[in-house]
N, C-alpha and C positions, 0 to 999 in steps of 0.2 A: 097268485101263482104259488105253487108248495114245490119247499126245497124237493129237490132232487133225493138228498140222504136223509132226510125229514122219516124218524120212523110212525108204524102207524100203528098202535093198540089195537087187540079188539079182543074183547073177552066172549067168552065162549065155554060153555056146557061140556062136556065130556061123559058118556059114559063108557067106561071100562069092567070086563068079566073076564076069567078067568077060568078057562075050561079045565075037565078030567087030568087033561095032559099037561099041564101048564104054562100052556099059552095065552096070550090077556088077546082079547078083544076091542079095540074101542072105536068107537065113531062119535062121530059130534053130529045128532041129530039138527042143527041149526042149519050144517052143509049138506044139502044132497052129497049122497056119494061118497061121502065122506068114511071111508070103511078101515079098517086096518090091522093087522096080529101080530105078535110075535112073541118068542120064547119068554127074553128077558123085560120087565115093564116099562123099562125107562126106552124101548124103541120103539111100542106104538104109540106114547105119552110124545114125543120127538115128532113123530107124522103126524100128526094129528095137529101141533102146533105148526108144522111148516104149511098145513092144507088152510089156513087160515088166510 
């Protein structure tokens, strides 16, 4: 049985771009779906780990 607050790793690829306007793109080709953007980098790097 796993603890209940047992947490759980999982490492995972990322790629991140950065368009004209400078908003980063990243997805984690491993998740479908897995899609995301935004102005500053450190919020789609934050989604990208929570879709984990």
């Amino acid at each position: 049985m796993r603890d209940k607050d047992a947490e759980m790793i999982t490492e995972l690829s990322a790629v991140i771009e950065e368009d004209q306007g400078g908003y980063f793109a990243a997805s984690a080709p491993t998740l479908r779906g897995c899609h995301t953007q935004a102005a500053p980098l450190d919020v789609p790097m934050k989604r990208v780990k929570k879709s984990d």
